[in-house]
GURONU-103687 format. One record per residue: residue in one letter; x negated, y, z negated of N, C-alpha, C in turn. Coordinates in steps of 0.02 Angstrom, whole numbers, plus 32768, in hexadecimal, padded with zeros to 4 digits. Each point is the difference from the previous one (the first is absolute). Layout:
PT kepa n.px n.py n.pz ca.px ca.py ca.pz c.px c.py c.pz
PT    A    X    Y    Z     X     Y     Z    X    Y    Z
...
This chain:
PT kepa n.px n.py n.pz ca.px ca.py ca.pz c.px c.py c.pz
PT    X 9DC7 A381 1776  7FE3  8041  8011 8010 8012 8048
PT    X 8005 8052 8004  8004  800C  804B 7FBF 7FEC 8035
PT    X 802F 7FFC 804C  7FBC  7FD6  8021 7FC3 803B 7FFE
PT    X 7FC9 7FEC 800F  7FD0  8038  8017 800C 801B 8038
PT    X 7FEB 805C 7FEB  8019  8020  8055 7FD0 801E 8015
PT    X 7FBC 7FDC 7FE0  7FBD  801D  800A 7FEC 804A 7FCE
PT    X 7FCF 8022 8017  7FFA  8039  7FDC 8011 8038 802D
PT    X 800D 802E 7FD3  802E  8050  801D 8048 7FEA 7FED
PT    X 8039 8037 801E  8029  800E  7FDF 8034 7FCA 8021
PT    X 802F 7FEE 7FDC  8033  7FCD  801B 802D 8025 8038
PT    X 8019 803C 7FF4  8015  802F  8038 7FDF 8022 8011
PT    X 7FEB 8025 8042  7FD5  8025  8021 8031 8028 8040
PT    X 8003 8030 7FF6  8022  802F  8034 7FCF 8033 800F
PT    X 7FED 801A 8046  7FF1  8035  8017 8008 8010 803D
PT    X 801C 804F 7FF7  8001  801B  8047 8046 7FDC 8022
PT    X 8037 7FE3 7FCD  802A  7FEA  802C 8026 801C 801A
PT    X 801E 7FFB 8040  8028  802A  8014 8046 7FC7 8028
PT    X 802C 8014 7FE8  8034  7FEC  800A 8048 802B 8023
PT    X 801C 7FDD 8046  803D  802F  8012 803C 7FC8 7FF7
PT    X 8046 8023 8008  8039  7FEE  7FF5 802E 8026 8020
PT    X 8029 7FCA 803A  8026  804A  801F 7FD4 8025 8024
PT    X 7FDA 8009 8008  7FD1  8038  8026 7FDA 8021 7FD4
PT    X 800B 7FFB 7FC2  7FF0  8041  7FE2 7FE6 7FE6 7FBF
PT    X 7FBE 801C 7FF7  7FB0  7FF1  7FE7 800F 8006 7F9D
PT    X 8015 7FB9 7FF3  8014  7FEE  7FA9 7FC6 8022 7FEB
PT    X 7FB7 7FB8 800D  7FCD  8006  7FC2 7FD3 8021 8043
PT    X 7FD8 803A 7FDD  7FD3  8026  8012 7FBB 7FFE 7FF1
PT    X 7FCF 7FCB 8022  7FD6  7FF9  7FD4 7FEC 7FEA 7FA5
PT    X 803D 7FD6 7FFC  7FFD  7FEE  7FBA 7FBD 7FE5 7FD9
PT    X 7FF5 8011 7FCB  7FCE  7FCE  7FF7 7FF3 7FFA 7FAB
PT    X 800B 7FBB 7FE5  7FFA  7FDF  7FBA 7FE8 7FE9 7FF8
PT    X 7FF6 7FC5 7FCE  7FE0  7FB9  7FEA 8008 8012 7FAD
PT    X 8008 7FA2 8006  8022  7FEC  7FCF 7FD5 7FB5 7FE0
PT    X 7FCE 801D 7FCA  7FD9  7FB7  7FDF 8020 7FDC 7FE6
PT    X 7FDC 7FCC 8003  8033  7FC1  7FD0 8007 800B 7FC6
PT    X 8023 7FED 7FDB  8018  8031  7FB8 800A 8030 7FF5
PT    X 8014 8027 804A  801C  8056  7FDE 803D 8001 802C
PT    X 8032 8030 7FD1  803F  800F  8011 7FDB 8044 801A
PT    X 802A 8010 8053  800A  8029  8035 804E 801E 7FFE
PT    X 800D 8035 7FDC  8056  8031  8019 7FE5 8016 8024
PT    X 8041 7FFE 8045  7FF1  803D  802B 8028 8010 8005
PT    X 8019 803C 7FFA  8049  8038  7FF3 8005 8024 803E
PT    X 804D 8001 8001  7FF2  8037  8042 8064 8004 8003
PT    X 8000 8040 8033  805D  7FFB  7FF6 800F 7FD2 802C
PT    X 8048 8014 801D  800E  7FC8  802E 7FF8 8029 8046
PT    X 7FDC 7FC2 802E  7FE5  8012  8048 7FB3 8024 7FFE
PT    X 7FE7 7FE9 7FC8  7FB5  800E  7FF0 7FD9 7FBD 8015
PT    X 8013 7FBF 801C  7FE8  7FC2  8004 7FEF 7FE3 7FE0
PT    X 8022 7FF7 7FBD  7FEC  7FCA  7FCA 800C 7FC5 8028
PT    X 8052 8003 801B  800C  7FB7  801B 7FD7 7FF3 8030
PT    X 7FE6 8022 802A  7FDD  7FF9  8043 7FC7 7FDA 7FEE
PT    X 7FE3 801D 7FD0  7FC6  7FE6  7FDE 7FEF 7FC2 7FE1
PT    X 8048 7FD9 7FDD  7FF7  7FC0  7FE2 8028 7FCC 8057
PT    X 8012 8028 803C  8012  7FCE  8023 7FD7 7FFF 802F
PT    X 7FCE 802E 7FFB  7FB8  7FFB  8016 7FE8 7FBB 7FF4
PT    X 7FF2 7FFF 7FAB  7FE1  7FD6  7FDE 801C 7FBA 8018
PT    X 8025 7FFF 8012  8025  7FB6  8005 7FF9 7FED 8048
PT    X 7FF6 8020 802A  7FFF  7FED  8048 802F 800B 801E
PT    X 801C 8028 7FE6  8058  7FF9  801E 7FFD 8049 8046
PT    X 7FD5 8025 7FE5  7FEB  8047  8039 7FBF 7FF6 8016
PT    X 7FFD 8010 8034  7FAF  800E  8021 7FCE 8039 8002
PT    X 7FD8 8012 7FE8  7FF5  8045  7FF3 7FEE 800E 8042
PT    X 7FF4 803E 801D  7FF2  8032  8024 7FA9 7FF5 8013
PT    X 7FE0 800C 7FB0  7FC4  800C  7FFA 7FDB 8005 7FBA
PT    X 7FD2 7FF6 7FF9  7FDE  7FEC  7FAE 7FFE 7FB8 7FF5
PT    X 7FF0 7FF3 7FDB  7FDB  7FBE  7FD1 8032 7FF8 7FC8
PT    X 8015 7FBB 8000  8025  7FE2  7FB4 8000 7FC9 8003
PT    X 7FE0 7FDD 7FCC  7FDC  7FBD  7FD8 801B 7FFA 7FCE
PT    X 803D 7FC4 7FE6  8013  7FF2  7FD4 7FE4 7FB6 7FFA
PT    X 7FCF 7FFE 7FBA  7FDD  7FCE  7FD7 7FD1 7FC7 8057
PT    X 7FE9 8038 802E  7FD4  7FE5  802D 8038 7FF8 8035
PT    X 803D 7FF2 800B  8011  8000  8046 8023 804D 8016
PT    X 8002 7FFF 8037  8025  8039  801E 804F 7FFD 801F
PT    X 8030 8018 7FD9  8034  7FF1  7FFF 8028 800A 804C
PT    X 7FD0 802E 802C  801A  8006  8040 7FF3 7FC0 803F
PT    X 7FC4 7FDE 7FE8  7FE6  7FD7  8028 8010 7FA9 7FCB
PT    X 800B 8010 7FE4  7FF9  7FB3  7FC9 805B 800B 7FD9
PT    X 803C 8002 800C  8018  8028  7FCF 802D 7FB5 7FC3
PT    X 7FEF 7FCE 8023  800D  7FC5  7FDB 7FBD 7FFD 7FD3
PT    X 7FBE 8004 8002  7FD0  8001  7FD9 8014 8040 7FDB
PT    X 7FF6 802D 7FFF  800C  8025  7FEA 8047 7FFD 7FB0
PT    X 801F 7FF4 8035  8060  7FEB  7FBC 7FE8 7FC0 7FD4
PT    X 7FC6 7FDE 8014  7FFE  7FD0  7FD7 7FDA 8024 7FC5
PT    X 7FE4 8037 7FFE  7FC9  801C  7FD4 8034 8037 7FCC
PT    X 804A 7FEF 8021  8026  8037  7FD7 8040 7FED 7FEA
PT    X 8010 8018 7FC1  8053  7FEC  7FE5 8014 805A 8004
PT    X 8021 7FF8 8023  803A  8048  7FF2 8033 7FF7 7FD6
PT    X 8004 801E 7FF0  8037  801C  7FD4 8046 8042 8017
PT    X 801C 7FEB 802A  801D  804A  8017 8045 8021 7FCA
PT    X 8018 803E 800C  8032  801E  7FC4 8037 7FD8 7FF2
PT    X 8020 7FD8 8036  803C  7FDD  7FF0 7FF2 7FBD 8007
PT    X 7FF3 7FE1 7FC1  7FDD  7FB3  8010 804B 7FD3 8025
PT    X 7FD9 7FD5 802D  803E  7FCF  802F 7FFD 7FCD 7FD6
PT    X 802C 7FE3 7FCA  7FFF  7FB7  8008 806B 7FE7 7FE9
PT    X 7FE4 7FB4 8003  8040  7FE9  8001 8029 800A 7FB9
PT    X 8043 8001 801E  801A  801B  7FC8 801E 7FDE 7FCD
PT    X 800A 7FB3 8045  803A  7FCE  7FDA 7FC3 7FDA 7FC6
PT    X 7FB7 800A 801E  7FB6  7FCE  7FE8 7FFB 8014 7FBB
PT    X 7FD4 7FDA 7FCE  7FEF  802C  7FD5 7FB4 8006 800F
PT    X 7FE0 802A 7FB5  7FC9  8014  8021 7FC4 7FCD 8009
PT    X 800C 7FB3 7FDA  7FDE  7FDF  8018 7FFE 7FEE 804E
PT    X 802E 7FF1 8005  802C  7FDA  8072 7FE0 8033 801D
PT    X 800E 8059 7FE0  7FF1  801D  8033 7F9D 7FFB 801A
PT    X 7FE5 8006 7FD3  7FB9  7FE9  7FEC 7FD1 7FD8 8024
PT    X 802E 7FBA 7FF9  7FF5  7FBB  8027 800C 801C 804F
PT    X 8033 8021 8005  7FFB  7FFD  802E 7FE1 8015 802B
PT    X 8004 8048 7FF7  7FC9  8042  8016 7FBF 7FD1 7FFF
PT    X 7FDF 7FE2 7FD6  7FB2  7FEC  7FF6 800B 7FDC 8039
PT    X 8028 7FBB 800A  8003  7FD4  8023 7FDF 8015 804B
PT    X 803B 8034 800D  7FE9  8030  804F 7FC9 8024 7FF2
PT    X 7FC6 8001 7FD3  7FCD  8024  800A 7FCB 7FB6 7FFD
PT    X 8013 7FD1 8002  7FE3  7FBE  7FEC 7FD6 7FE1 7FC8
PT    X 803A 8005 7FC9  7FDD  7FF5  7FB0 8044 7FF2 7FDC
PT    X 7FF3 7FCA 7FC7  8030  7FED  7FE1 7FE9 8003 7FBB
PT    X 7FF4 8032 7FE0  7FF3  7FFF  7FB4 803C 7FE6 7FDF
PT    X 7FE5 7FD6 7FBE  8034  7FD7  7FF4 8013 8033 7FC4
PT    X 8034 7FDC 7FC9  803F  8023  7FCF 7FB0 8027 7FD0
PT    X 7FD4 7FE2 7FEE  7FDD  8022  7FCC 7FD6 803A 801C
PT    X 7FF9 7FFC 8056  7FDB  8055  801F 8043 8026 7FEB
PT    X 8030 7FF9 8021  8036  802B  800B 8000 801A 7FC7
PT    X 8008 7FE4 7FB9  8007  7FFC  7FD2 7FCD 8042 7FDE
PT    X 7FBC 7FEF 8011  7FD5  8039  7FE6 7FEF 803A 802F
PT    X 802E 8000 8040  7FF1  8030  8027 8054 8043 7FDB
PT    X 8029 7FBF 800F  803C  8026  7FE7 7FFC 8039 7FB7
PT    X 7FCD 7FC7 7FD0  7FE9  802D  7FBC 7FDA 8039 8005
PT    X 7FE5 7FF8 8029  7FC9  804F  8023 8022 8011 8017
PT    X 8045 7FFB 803B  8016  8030  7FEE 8031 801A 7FE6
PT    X 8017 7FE1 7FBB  8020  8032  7FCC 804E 7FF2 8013
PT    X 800D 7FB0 8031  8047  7FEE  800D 8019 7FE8 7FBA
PT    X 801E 7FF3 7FC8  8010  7FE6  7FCE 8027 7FB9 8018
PT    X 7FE8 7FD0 7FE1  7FF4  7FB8  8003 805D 7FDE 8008
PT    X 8022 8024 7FEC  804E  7FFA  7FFE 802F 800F 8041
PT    X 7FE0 8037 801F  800B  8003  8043 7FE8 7FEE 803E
PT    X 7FD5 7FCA 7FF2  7FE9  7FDB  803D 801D 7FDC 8028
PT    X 802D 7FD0 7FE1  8028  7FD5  8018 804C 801C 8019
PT    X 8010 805F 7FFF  8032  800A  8023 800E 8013 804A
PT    X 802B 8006 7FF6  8001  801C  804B 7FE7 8038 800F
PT    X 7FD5 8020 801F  7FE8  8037  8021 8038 8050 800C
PT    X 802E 7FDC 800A  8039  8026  8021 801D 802C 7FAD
PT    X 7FD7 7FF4 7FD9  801F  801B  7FB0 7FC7 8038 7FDC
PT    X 7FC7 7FF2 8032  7FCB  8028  7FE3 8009 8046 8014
PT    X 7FD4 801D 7FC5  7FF5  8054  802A 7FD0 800F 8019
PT    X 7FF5 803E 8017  7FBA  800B  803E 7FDB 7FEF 7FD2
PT    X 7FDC 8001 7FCA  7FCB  8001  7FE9 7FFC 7FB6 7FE7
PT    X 8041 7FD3 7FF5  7FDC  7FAD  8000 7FFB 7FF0 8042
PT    X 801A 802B 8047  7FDF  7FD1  8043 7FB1 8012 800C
PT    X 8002 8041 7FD7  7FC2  8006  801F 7FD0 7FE0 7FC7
PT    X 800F 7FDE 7FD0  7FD7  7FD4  7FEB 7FEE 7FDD 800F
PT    X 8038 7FD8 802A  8002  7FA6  8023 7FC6 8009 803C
PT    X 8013 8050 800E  7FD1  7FFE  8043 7FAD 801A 7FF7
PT    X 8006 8014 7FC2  7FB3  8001  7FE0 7FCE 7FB1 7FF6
PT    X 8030 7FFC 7FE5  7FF5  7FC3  7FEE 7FE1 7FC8 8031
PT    X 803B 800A 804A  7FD7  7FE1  8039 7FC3 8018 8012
PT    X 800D 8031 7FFE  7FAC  8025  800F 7FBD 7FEB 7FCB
PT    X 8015 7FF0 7FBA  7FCD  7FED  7FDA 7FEF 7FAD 8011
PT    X 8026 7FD7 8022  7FF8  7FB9  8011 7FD0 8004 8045
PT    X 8017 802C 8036  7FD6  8013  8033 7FC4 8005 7FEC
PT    X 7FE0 8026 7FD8  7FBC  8004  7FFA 7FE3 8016 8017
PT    X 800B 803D 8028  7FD1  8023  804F 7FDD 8033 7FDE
PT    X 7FD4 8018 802C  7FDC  802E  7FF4 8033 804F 7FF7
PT    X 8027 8014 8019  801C  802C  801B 805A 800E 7FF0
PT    X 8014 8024 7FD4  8038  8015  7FF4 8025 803F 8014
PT    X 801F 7FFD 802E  802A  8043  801F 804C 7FFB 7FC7
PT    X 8006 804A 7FE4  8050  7FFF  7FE2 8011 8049 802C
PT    X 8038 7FF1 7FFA  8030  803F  802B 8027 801F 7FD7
PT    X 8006 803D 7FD7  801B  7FEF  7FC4 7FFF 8000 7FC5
PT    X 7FD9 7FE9 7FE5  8017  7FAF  7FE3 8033 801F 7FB1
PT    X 7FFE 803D 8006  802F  800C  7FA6 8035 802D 801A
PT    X 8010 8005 8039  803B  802C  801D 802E 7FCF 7FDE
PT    X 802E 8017 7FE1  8050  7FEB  7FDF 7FED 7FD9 7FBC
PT    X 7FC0 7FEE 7FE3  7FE6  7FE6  7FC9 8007 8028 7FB0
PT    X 8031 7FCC 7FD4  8014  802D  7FC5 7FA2 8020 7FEE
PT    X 8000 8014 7FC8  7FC4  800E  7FD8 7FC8 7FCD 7FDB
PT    X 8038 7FCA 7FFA  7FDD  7FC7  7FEB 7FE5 7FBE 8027
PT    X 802A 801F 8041  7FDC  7FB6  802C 7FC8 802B 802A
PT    X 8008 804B 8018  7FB8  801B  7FF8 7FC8 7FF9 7FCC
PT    X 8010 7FF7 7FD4  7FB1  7FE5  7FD7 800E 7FBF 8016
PT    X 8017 7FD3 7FFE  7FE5  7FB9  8001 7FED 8005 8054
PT    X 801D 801A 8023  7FD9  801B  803E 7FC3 7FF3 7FFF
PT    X 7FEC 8041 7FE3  7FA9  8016  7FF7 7FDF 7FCA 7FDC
PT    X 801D 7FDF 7FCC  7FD4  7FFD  7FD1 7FD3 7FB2 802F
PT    X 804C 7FDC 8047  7FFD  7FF0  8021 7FC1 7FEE 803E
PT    X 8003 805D 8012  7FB9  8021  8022 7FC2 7FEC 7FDB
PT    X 8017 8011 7FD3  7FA3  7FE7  7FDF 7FFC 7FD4 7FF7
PT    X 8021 7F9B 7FF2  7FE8  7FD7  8000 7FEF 7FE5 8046
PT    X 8026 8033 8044  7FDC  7FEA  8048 7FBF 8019 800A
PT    X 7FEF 8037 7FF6  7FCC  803C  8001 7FBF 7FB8 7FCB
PT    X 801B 7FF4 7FCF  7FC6  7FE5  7FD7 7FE0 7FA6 8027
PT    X 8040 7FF8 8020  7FD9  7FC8  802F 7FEB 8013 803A
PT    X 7FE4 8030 8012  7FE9  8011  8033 8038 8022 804C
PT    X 8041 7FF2 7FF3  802F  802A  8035 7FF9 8034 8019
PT    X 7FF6 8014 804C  7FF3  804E  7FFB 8053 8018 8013
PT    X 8019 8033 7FE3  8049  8007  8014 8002 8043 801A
PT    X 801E 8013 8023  802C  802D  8028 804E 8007 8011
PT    X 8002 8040 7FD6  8045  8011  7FDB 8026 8048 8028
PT    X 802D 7FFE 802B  8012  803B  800A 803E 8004 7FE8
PT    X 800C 8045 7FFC  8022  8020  7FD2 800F 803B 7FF8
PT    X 804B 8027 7FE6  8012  804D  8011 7FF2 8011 7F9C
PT    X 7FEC 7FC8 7FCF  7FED  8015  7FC6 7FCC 8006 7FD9
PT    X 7FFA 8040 8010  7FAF  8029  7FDA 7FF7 7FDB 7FB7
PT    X 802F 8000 7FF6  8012  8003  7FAD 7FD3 7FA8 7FE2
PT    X 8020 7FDD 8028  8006  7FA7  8000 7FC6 7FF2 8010
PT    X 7FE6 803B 803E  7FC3  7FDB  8024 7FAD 8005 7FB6
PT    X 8016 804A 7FE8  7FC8  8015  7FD7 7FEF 7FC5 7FD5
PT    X 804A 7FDC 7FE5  7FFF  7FE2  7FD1 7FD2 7F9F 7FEE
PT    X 7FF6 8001 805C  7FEB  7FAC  800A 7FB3 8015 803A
PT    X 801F 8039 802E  7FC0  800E  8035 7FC7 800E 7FF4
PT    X 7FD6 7FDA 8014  7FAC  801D  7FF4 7FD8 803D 802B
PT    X 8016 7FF9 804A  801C  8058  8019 803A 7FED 802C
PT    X 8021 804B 8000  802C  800B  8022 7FF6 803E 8027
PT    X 801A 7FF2 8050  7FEA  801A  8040 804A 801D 8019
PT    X 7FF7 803E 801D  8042  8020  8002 7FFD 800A 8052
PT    X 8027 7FE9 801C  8008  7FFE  804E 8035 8029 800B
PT    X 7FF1 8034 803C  8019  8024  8027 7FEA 7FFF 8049
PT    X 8039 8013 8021  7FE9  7FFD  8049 7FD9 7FC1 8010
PT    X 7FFC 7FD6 7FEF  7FE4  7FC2  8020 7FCC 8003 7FE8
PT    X 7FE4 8018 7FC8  7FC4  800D  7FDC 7FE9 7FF4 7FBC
PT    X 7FD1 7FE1 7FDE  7FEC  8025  7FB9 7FF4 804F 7FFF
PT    X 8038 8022 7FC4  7FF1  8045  7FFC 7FD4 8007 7FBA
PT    X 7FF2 7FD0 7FD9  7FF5  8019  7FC6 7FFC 7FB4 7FDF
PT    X 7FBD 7FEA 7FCC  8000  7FDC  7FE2 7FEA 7FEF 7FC1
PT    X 8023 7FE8 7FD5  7FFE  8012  7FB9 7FDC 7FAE 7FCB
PT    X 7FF3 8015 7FDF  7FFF  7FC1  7FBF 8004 801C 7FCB
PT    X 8035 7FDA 7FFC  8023  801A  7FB7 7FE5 7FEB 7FA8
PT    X 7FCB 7FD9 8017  7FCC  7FF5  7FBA 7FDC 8035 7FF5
PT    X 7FE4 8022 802E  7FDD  8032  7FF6 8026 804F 7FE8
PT    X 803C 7FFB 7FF9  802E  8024  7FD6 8019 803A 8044
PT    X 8050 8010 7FDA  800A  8037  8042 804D 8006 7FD8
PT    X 8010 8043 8005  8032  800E  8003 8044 7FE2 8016
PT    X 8023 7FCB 7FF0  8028  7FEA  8021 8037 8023 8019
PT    X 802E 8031 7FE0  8031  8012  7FF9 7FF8 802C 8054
PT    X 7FDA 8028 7FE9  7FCE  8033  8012 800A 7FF1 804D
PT    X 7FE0 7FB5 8015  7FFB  7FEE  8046 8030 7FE3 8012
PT    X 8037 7FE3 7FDA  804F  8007  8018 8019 8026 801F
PT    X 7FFF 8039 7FCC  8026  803D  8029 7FE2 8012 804B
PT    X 7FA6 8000 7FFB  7FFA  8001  802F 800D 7FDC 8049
PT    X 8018 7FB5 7FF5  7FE5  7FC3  801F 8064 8007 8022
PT    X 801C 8002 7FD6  804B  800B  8016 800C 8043 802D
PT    X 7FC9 8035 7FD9  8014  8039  804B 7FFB 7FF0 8038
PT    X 7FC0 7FDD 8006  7FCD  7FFE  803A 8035 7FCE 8019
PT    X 8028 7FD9 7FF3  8031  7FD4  8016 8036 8002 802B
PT    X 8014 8041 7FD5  8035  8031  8013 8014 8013 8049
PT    X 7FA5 8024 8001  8000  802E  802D 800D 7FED 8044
């Protein structure tokens, strides 16, 4: 099970404000993200999606506001913090000559954990790597078996906290469902995830809400259980993109 991150939300943003270059990304942002719910946050490009998950990681310092990922603060703690999180970013890094077991071992190794052939084994089955291509080389897969291998690390991690960047940009139709169907066996052990993303379409289909950032902002926030026009807020969601 994931560790405990106490009670309230595993992500907590408010009021953040973030610059780059001089010039003011996130504007008072402000989210949260419970354990077991998928978070899209959509936005075009230079809206601070990225700003926002390198927030999360410690990698930027904010300006101003509050952000608590699963109890530490990624500006002041940002090694506590990365330990509470597996990212996932759009172009997964791993080796090419490895297969996806080596690569696995290894990656865990540097996070300090050695699950042996039968974790790998049922992490790899969650996620949806087929049992024949384990033992190849990496360097033969397509985006959607690396980004299994690298799901997969993330399901051995065990953290409270999942950032994807992404995660179905270049994904046929069918490794998007095993994607999702993916999302919900993290969501059902308690994962809180945070997903950004330029697809309305993808996000409706796994997100429990989805938050549309502009200007360094939430402009608008939706849950898509409670029913809504999808098409509808495409067209809209791509103008507003546009513009």
């Amino acid at each position: 099970m994931n560790e405990q991150a106490g009670p309230g939300p595993v992500i907590e943003i408010r009021d953040l404000e973030v610059s780059r270059g001089g010039s003011r990304v996130l504007d008072r942002l402000s989210l949260s993200v419970a354990a077991g719910e998928t978070y899209a946050l959509l936005g075009g490009n230079g809206s601070g999606k990225s700003t926002t998950l390198a927030t999360l990681l410690g990698l930027l310092r904010p300006d101003g506001g509050h952000i608590n990922v699963a109890g530490a603060d990624p500006a002041a703690e940002p090694e506590a913090a990365r330990r509470q999180i597996a990212y996932l970013p759009e172009n997964v890094a791993l080796y090419e000559q490895l297969s996806a077991y080596e690569n696995i071992a290894y990656f865990m190794a540097l996070a300090g954990a050695e699950p042996d052939a039968m974790r790998m084994d049922e992490a790899l089955d969650a996620a949806g790597l087929q049992p024949e291509a384990r033992e190849r080389r990496v360097g033969s897969y397509s985006k959607g078996m690396r980004q299994k291998v690298a799901i997969a690390m993330a399901v051995l991690r065990d953290v409270p906290v999942l950032l994807l960047d992404e995660p179905t940009s270049g994904l046929d139709p069918r490794a998007t469902a095993d994607f999702n169907q993916l999302v919900t066996r993290l969501k059902q052990r308690g994962t809180g995830i945070l997903m950004v993303t330029h697809d309305l379409l993808g996000a409706a289909d796994c997100a429990d809400r989805i938050g549309f950032l502009a200007q360094g902002r939430i402009v608008e926030e939706i849950v898509p259980s409670a029913g809504m026009d999808v098409l509808a807020l495409h067209h809209r969601y791509t103008e507003a993109a546009a513009a």
